[in-house]
C-alpha positions, 0 to 999 in steps of 0.5 A, spaced: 304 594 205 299 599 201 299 598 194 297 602 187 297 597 181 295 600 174 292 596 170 289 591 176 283 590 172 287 587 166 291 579 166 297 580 170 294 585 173 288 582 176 293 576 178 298 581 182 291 584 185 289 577 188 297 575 190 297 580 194 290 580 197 291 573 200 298 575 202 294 580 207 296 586 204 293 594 203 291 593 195 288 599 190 286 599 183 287 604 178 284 602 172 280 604 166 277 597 163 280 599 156 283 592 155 281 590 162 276 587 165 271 588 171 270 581 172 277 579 174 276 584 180 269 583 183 270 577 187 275 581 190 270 586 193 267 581 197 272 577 199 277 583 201 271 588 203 277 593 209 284 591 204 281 592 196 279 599 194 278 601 185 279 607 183 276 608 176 281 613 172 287 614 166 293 614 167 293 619 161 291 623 166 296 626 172 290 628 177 288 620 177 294 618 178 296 622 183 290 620 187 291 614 185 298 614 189 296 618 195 298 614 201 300 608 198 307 605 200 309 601 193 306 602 186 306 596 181 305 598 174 302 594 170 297 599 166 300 599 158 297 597 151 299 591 149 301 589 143 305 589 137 300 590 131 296 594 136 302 599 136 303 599 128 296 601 128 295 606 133 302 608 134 300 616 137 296 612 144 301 607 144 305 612 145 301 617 149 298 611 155 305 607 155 310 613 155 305 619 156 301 615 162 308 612 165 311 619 166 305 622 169 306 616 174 313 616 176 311 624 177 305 623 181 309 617 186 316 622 186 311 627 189 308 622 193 314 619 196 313 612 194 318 607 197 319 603 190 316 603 183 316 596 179 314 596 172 313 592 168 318 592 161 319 587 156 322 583 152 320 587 145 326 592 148 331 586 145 329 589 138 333 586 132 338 584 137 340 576 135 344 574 141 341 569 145 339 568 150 338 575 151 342 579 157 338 585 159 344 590 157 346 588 150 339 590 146 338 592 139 334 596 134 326 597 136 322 593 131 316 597 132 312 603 137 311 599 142 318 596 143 320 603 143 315 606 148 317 600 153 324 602 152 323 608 153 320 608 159 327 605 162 330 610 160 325 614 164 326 611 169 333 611 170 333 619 169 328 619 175 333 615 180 339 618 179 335 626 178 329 625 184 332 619 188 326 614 186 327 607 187 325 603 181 326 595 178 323 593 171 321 586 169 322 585 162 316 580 161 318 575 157 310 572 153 306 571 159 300 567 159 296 564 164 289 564 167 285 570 165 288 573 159 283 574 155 282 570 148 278 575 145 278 581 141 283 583 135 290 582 139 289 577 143 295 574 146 297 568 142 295 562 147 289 564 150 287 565 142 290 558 140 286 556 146 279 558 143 280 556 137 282 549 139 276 549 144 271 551 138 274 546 134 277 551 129 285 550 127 288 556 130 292 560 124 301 560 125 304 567 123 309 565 118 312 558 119 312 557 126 319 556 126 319 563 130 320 561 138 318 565 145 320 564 152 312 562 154 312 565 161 307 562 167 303 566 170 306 565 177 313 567 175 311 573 174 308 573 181 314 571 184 319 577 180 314 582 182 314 580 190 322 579 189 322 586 187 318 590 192 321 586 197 328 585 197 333 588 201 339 588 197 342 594 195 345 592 189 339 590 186 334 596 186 335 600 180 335 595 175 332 591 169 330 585 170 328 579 164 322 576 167 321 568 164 322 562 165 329 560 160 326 556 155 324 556 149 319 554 144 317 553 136 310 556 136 309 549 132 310 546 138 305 550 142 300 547 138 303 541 139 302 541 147 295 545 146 293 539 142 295 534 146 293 537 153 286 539 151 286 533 147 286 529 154 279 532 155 277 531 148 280 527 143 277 530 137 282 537 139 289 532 138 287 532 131 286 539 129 292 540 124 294 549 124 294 554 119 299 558 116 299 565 114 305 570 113 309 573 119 307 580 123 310 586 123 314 588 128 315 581 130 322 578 133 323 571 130 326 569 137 326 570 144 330 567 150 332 570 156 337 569 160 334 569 167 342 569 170 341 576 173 334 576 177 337 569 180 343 572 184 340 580 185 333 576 187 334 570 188 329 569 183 327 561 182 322 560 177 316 553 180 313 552 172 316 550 167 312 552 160 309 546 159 307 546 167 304 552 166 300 550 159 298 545 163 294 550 168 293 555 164 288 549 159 285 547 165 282 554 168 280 555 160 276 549 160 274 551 166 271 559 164 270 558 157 
């Protein structure tokens, strides 16, 4: 297959990028390094020198996007910014990359004729919704701008199907972690940072209680969710929402509690570490838990890691790299 992904410089990105190069696969790269990284990509320069190709551009822009689509089979798009508190800050660029970019990518692959779109969603389109597990078509409320730019992408990309004939499939992405997701800057994803801190010997500070709880979502059950979509053949399945997770759920004092005594496998002094608290984020839901029913009998979906299977990947690699 050829293959564009947006983003491929970022975490999920990146890692999609290297699945993909391994498995034998034409891969490009449109990326601007605003929140990517160019050291996820380089060894992929050697390694791949006749299948890997970059093109250093913006989604904001539609020129970019539409070379970046030229000739390619499949788009994966994985090119957002993130982050809740990031959005509640900067509400008008989240909106211009993640609906703004978006559009002007479902353009540019309308044009190009591309066979299937997959994007990345995600779980913050639940909103105020209390019920759990969460089932991809009851939603509630967005709780902030970036919530509101994911959902809105749906919606464009369901307009889009019906009116121009693009296939597409969404992932809600259910709090992915998993290595190369980057524990620095100001938004930094929650494990990575608490990861960090551990490792310097610094208690990792807990927004709220820590009574709030995620659906942790490895790495590699992301892989597979983007390899089902591209792939598969079921007509039923194409056009569709999916939450991407692993169906469990945990605390964030119970996070800490596992990073402690996995990292503290490697250096006692870790196991001890006792977490701060401050107050609850802006725009946070409490809790999120996906029912994953609907990816298993349209995908055929099988998750291999557990949260606690995963954590114990993700912590070797950052002892590792860090």
């Amino acid at each position: 297959m050829k293959i564009l992904i947006t983003g491929g410089a970022g975490f999920i990105g990146s890692n999609l990028t290297e699945h993909l190069l391994e498995n034998g696969h034409q891969v490009r790269v449109l990326d601007n390094f605003a929140t990517g990284h160019m050291r996820n990509l380089l060894p992929f320069f050697d390694r791949f020198p006749d299948s890997f190709e970059l093109i250093v551009g913006d989604i904001r822009n539609l020129a970019d996007c539409q070379r970046s689509v030229d000739g390619m089979d499949y788009v994966l798009h994985e090119a957002a910014l993130g982050s809740v508190p990031r959005s509640v800050k900067d509400p008008i660029t989240t909106n211009e990359v993640n609906i703004g970019g978006f559009l002007n990518m479902l353009v540019a692959a309308r044009d190009a004729g591309v066979k299937r779109f997959v994007f990345a969603a995600s779980s913050s389109t639940y909103g105020d919704s209390a019920t759990l597990p969460k089932v991809e078509e009851v939603i509630g409320r967005p709780l902030s701008p970036y919530a509101i730019t994911k959902y809105v992408d749906e919606l464009y990309a369901d307009v889009f199907a019906r009116t121009y004939g693009i296939e597409y499939i969404g992932l809600r992405y259910f709090n992915v972690f998993g290595r190369r997701q980057d524990p620095n800057g100001a938004y930094a994803a929650v494990i990575p940072l608490f990861v960090k801190k551990l490792m310097n010997h610094e208690a990792p500070n807990i927004n709220g209680d820590g009574e709030y709880s995620r659906d942790f979502t490895y790495i590699d059950n992301v892989i597979q969710m983007n390899m089902l979509a591209l792939t598969t053949t079921n007509a039923e399945a194409v056009n569709q929402i999916y939450n991407t997770a692993y169906g469990e759920r945990a605390t964030l004092n119970q996070l800490v509690q596992y990073l402690r005594e996995y990292l503290g496998e490697m250096d006692e002094a870790i196991a001890a570490i006792e977490p701060t608290h401050g107050p609850n984020r802006v725009g946070d839901i409490p809790h999120s838990l996906a029912s994953i029913d609907k990816a298993r009998r349209l995908l055929g979906y099988q998750p291999e890691y557990s949260m606690r299977q995963g954590l114990r990947e993700a912590v070797k690699w950052y002892w590792d790299n860090l």
